[in-house]
N, C-alpha and C positions, 0 to 999 in steps of 0.2 A: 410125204407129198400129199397134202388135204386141197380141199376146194370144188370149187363149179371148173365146167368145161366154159371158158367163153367159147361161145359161138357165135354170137352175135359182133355187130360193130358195137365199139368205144360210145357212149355216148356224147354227145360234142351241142356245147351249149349255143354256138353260131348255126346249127343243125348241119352237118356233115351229110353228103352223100352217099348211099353206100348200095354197091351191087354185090351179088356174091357167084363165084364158080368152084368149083372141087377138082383137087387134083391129089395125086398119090404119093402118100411120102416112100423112104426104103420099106420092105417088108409087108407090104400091099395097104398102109395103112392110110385111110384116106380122107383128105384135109381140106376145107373150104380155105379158098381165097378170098379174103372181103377186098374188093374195091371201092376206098374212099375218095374225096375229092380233099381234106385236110385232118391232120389229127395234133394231137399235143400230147405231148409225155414229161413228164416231171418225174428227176431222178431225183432219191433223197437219201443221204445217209451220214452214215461222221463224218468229219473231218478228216479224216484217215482214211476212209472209202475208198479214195477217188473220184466223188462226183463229179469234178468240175472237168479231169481229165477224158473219164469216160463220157457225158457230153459234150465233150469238145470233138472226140472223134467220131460221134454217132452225128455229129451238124458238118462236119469236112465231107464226110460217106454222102451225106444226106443231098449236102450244097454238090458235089463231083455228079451223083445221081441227075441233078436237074432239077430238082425242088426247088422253090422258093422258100424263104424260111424266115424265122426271126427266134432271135434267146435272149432269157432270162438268166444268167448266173446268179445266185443269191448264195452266200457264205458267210460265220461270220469273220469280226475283227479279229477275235484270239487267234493268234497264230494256233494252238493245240490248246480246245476247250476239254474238258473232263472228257473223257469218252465215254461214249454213250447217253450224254445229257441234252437236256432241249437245246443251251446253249450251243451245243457244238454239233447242231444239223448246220449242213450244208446243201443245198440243191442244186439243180440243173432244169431248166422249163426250155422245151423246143417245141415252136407251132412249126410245123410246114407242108406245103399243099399244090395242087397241082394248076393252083393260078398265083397272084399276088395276091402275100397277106401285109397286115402294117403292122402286128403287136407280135410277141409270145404266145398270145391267147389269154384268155382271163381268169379259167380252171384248166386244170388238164382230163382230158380223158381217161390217161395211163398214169397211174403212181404204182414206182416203182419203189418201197421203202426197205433200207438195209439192215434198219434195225427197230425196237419199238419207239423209240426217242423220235424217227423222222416219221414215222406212223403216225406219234400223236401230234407232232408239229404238222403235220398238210393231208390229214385225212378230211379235215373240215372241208377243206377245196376241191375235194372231188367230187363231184356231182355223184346222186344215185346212179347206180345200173354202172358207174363205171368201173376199168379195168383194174385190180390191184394183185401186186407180183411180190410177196413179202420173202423175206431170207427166214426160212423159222428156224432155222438152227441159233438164230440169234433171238428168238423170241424165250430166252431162259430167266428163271426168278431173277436173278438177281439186275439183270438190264429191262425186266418189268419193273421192277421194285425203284430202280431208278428214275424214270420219270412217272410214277405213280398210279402204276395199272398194278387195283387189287386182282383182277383176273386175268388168265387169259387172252387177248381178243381175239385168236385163234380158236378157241374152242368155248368160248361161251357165248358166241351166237351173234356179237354186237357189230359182227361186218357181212351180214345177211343180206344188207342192204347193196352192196356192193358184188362185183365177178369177183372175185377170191380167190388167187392163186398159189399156194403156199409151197417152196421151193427151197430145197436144202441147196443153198447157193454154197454155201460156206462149204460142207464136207463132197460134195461132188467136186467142188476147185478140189480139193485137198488129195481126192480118189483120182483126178486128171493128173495131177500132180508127182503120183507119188512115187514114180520112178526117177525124179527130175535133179533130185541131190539135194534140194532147199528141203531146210528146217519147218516145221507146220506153222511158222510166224510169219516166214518170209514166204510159204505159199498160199497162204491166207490174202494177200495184198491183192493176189492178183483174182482176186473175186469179181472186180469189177469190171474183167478182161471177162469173165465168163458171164456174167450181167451183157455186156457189150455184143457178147456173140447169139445170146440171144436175142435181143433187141434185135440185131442185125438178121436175123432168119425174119421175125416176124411180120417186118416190115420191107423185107426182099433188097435189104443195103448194099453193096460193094462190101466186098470183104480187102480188096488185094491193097490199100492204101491203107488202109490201120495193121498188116502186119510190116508193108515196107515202113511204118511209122514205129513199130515198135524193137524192126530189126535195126533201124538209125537209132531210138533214142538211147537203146541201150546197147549200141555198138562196143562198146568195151567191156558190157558185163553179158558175153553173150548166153550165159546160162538163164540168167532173169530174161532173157530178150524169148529164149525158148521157151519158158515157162508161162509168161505172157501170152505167148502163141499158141501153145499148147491148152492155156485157159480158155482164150478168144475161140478156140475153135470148139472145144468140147461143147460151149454154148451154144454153138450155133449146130451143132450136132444134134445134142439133147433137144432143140426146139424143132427139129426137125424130125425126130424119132419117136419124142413121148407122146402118151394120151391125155397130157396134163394141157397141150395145147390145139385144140380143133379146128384152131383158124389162123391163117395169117393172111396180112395185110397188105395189100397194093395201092401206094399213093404215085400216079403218073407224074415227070416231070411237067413241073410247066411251063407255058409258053415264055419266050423271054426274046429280046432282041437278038440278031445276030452279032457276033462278036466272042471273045476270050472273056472267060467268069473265075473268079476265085471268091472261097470265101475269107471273110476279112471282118475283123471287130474294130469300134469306137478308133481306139488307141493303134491299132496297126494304120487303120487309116491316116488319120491325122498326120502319122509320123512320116506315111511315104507323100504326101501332100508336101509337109515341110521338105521332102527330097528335092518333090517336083519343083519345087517354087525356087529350091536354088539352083538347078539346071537352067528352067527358062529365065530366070535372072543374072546368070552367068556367074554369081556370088557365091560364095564357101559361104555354108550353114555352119555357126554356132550354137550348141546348145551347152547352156549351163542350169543346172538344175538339184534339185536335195531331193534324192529318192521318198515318196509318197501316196499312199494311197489315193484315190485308183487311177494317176496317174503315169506311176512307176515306168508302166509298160511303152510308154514313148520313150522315155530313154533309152530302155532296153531295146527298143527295135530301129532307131537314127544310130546307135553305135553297131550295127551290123552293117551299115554304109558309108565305110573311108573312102570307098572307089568311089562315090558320086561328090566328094569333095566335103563330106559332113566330120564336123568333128564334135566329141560330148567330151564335157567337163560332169564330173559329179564331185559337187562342192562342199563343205563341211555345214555349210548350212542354205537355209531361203535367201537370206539378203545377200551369201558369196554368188551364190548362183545367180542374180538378177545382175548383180553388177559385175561379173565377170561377162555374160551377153551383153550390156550394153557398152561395157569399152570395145566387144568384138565388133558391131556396129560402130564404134568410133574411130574401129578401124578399119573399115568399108567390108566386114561381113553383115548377114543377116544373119541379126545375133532373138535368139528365141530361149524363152526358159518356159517351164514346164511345172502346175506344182496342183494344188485344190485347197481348198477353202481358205484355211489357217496359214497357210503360205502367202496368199495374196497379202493379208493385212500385215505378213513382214515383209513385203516387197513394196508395200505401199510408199516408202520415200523413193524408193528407187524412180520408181512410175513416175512419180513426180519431176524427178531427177531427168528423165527421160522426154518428158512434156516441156521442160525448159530449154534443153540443148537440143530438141527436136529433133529427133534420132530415132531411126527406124527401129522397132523393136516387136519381137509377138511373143504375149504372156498370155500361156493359155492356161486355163482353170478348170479343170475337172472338178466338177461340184458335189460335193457329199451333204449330208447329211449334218448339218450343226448346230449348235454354236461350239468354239470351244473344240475340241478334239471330237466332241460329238459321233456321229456313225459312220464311220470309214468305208466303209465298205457296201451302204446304203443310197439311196441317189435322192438326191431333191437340187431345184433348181432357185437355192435361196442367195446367192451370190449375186444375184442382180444391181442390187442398190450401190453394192458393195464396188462393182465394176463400174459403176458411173460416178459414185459418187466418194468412193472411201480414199482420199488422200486430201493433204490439206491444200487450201488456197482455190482458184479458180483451175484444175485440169481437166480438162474435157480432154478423152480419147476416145475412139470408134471403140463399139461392140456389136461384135457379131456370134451367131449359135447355129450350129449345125443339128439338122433334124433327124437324123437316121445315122449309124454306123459307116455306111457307105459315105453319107454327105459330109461327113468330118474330112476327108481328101480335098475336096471341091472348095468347103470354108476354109481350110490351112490356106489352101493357094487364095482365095480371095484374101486373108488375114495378110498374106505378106504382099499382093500386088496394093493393098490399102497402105501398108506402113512406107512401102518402096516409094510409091507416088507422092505419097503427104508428107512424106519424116515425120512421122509420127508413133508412138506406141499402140500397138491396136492388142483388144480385150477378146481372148476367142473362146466362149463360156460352152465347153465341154458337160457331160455330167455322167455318171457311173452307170446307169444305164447304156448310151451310147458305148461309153467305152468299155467293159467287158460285153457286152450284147453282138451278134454278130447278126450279118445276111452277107447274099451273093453280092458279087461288088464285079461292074461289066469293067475290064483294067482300058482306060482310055488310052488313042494314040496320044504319045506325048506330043506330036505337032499340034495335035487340037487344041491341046491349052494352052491358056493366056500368055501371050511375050512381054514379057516382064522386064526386057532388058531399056524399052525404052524410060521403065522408071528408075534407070540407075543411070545418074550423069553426073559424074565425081568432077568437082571444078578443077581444074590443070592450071587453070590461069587466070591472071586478074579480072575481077569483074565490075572495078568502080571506074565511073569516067574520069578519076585523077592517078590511072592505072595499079590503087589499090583491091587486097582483096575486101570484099563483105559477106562473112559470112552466111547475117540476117539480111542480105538482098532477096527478094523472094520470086518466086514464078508467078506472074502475072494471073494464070490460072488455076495452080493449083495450090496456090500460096506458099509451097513447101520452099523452103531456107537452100542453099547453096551447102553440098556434101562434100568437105574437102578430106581425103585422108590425110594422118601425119604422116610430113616427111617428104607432102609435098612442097618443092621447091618455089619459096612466094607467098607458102597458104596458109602462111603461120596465122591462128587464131585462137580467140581464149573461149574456153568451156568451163562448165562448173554450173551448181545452182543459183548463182545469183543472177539477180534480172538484168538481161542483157537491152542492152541500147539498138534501137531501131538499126538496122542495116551494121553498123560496126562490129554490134557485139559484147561491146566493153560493160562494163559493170556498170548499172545506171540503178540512180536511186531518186530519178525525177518522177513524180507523180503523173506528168503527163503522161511521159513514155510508162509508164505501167500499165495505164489504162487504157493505151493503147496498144501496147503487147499482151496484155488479159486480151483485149476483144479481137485483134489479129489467130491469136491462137485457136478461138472460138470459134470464129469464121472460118479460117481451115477445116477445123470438123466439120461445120456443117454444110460446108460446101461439097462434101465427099458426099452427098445424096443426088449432088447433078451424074455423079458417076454409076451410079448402082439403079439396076431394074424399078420400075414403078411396083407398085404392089400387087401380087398374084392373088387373084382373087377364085376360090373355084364354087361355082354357083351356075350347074348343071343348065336351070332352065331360065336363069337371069331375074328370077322375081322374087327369091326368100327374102323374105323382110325379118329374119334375125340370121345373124353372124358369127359365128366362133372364131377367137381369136390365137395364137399360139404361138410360143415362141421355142426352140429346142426339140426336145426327147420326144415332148407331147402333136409331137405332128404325127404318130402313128397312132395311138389312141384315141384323136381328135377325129382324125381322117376315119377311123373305122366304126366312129360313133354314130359320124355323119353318114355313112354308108348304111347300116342299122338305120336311121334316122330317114332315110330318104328310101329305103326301100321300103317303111308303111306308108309310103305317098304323102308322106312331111318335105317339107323347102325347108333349106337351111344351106348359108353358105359358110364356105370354112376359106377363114386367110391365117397365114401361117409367113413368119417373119424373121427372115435371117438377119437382117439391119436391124439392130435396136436403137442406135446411136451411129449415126444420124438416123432416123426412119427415114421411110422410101417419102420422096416430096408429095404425094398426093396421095397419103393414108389416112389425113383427117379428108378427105374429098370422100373417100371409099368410108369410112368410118361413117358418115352421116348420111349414108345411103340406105340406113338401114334403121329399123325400128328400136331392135336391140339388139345388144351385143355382148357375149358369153365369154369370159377369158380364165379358162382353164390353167392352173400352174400349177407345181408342188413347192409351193412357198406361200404367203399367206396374205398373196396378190400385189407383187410389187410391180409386174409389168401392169398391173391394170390403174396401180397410182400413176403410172408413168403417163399414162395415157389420158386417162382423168384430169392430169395434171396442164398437159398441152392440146389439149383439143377437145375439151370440157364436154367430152361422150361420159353419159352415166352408166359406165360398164359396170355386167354384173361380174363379180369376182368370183372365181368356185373353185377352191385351196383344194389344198391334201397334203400332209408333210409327214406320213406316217413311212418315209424312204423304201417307199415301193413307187412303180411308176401307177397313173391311172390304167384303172379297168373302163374297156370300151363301153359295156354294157350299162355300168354307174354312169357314163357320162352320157350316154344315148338317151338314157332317163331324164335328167338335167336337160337335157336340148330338146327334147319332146315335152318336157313341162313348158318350158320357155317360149313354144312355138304353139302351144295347146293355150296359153295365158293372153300372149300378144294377139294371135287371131279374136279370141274372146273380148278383148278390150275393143279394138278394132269394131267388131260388128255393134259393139254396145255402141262408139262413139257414134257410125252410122245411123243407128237406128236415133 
């Protein structure tokens, strides 16, 4: 065991608060408490680690605690890269703090590295002066020799610059262990349970929910379950015992609303929205879907709900999956599939399919990384174009994006009161961030949300004045078509891709009628912006004269740039945009209120063509597609050039 004593707070690049008191651990030995106001840790190691598990349960402890929080999952695609190679770091990034934050944070404070492999992958990101907790029983020749450290960096100097903590993670699990009956392979694993239990001293976690978590997960192997426990707590023993650590840490809950909290990710959200949405619609949820990256996990969590009326198909492929949901809507469920990137462009006839017989449907897209099979497991937000415009012929569908983890709930429910009301397909553009990313989620009364059932009115009975039915008769208001299921008695009607004839139905191949069912359909969509909020705009003191625009993930980086931004005494307003398709009806009104306007995405500025396009603002674009989300600080820089150039032009014009 090598290294410095931290004593000190984490250094924290937002500047952290920090007080300190002293208290005594067993054996008279005695330990400063820092009290900070937020911190950030970044776990890093193989694939085989545990990272993703072991911060999953240091964000549950964290989120039950009272924090507020926000995370970073980062892994990569190989299911099992080489071990111990750059390829197959894995990490874990968790800010959380004793008010509200909006990112992961942008460096961490703590790096925690398991092996030399995740050392040399994110020691770059740590700021000076900050904490590192390294495993060195893993720091051996030949996993140096691996990813190409001629020396030690344990003993030749070059993490001087850093708190350096160097801790035989490995053979202490193995010493906790060694009465336990497991093999030194299968006690090895549970290192990350002893990582876990330190962390958990240091920063004064709950301990009692990660053991009832690990006596449920491994309730049939209850040896592995003791083992796990036995690790978890040695850690948190040893960090209370040793002289290797001088300080721990107190981050107070923060303030939050009254009400019931759990923590909850992207993908869990979503999937209980789709619940909700077919309770208050009174409809059985269909989902059909082709297991996929980083959407998988909505599957997996709608098939733990048959009692709320939900049923999942997992179909052999993308296009069984889409068309298996939309006959469920053709037969009066709300029918929904599930897929990202590379799945959309085969579902693309369906969609279309669906735009014709105008049939409720919600296809939601978790957006990776592309083209092509591209980064799985990486996030960018480049399926834009792709959602408005990638099928053939003239189909216009609603898209909308959810901004935060939590708001994926709130957008499922608005995606399906959209499709319910209009018969129509709606686009609900997810993205890998959101969905492995977590925070607290306040769980709402379900009376509070939207009544969904007045948009299900399945026709019973004839609706033409010569006491025929017509399918394409439409709602005066909402344009939406007449939903008849099959079978009902009377409602016999023809479905299919071909262009249906005004009010009948039937197969039409008149020019007029085409051109009038294109721009019927048209009008539908864009009539759905009389229903939806006007545009939020947040601009503190009402007089920034530049803008930042946002659509999805980037509403927490966006929002905390501006915060950064506005607390050097800069103006800058920040709108942020759930409707993309239709936009909210008075967005060019709010768009020309301003000098300029900044529009942030991690694609290579398609919502800013879009905009460009219909309300000829010469927005600036400011990309990023390297499938990481934006850093608040990169972008606080960008909006304080942008507000430091426009004032300058400004007093030139005056003078």
């Amino acid at each position: 065991m090598t290294g410095t004593n931290p004593t000190v707070a984490p250094s924290n690049p937002d500047g952290a608060l920090a007080t300190t008191v002293s208290s005594s651990a067993p054996g008279g030995l005695v330990k400063s408490v820092v009290a900070l106001d937020r911190v950030v840790i970044r776990l890093a190691g193989d694939s085989g680690d545990g990272m993703q598990l072991t911060g999953n349960r240091f964000t549950s402890e964290t989120a039950s605690f009272g924090n507020d929080l926000k995370t970073l999952p980062n892994f990569p695609a190989e299911i099992r890269a080489p071990t111990g190679t750059l390829p197959g770091v894995s990490s874990f990034q968790l800010q959380f703090a004793d008010h509200d934050v909006m990112t992961p944070g942008d460096a961490p404070d703590v790096l925690v590295a398991m092996n030399p492999a995740a050392l040399k992958a994110n020691l770059s990101e740590l700021p000076g002066g900050g904490l590192l907790i390294l495993d060195s029983d893993e720091f051996t020749p030949r996993n140096l020799a691996k990813v190409g450290y001629a020396t030690n960096p344990l003993e030749d100097g070059s993490l001087e610059g850093w708190q350096t903590v160097s801790v035989a993670l490995t053979s202490m699990t193995l010493e906790a262990l060694k009465d336990s009956g497991l093999g030194k392979k299968e006690a090895e694993r549970s290192k990350n349970m002893f990582t876990l239990g330190l962390l958990s001293w240091m920063y004064h976690r709950p301990t009692e929910g990660t053991i009832r978590f690990l006596e449920r997960q491994f309730r049939r192997k209850p040896e592995i379950a003791a083992a796990n426990i036995a690790a978890f707590r040695a850690g948190y023993n040893y960090g209370d015992t040793t002289e290797a650590f001088a300080v721990s840490y107190e981050i107070k809950p923060a303030p939050m609303k009254p009400g019931r909290y759990r923590n909850i990710s992207g993908n869990q959200a979503l999937a209980l929205g789709l619940v909700a949405a077919g309770q208050r619609s009174g409809l059985p949820i269909f989902l059909g879907a082709y297991p996929i990256t980083p959407a998988s996990d909505i599957l997996h969590e709608l098939s733990r709900h048959k009692a709320f009326n939900v049923r999942t198909f997992q179909a052999e492929d993308e296009i069984a999956g889409i068309g298996a949901a939309l006959g469920a809507s053709f037969g009066g469920a709300l029918g929904i599939t599930t897929t990202s990137g590379p799945g959309v462009a085969l579902k693309a006839e369906t969609i279309g399919l669906a735009v014709m017989t105008e049939l409720p449907l919600v296809i939601v897209d978790v957006q990776r990384g592309g083209p092509s099979t591209g980064l799985p497991t990486k996030t960018e937000q480049s399926d834009l174009l792709q959602a408005m415009f990638g099928r053939n012929g003239e189909a216009p569908i609603p898209v909308i994006a959810p901004r935060s983890p939590g708001d994926c709930f709130d957008a499922a429910v608005e995606a399906a009161r959209i499709a319910l009301t209009y018969r129509t397909p709606v686009m609900l553009l997810s993205d890998g961030y959101l969905a492995n990313g977590a925070e607290p989620w306040a769980i709402p009364d379900a009376d509070s949300l939207p009544d969904l059932t007045s948009a299900v009115a399945f026709a019973t009975e004839p609706n033409g004045e010569d006491g025929e039915f017509l399918p394409y008769l439409r709602d005066p208001e909402t344009l939406a078509r007449a939903w008849a299921i099959p079978g009902t008695a009377g409602m016999q009607h023809r479905i299919g891709g071909l262009e249906k004839a005004d009010k009948t139905g039937n197969i039409s191949y008149d020019p007029a009628n085409h051109d009038f069912m294109t721009r019927t359909r048209q009008a539908k969509i864009d009539g759905i912006a009389a229903s939806i909020p006007l545009t939020d705009v947040e601009d503190p003191d009402g007089d920034a004269r530049v803008a930042v625009i946002g659509w999805g993930s980037t509403y927490g980086p966006i929002g905390s740039a501006a915060r950064q931004v506005r607390g050097s005494g800069r103006k800058v307003a920040q709108i942020h945009l759930r409707h993309i398709n239709p936009f909210p009806s008075d967005l060019g009104e709010v768009l020309a209120r301003y000098d300029r306007v900044i529009c942030p995405e991690m694609n290579l500025g398609q919502l800013s063509l879009l905009l460009r396009a219909k309300y000829l603002v010469d927005v600036q674009s400011h990309t990023q597609v390297s499938g990481m989300p934006f850093r608040s600080a990169g972008l606080a820089a960008v909006i304080q050039d942008a507000i430091d150039s426009t004032t300058a032009s400004l007093n030139g014009a005056q003078q």
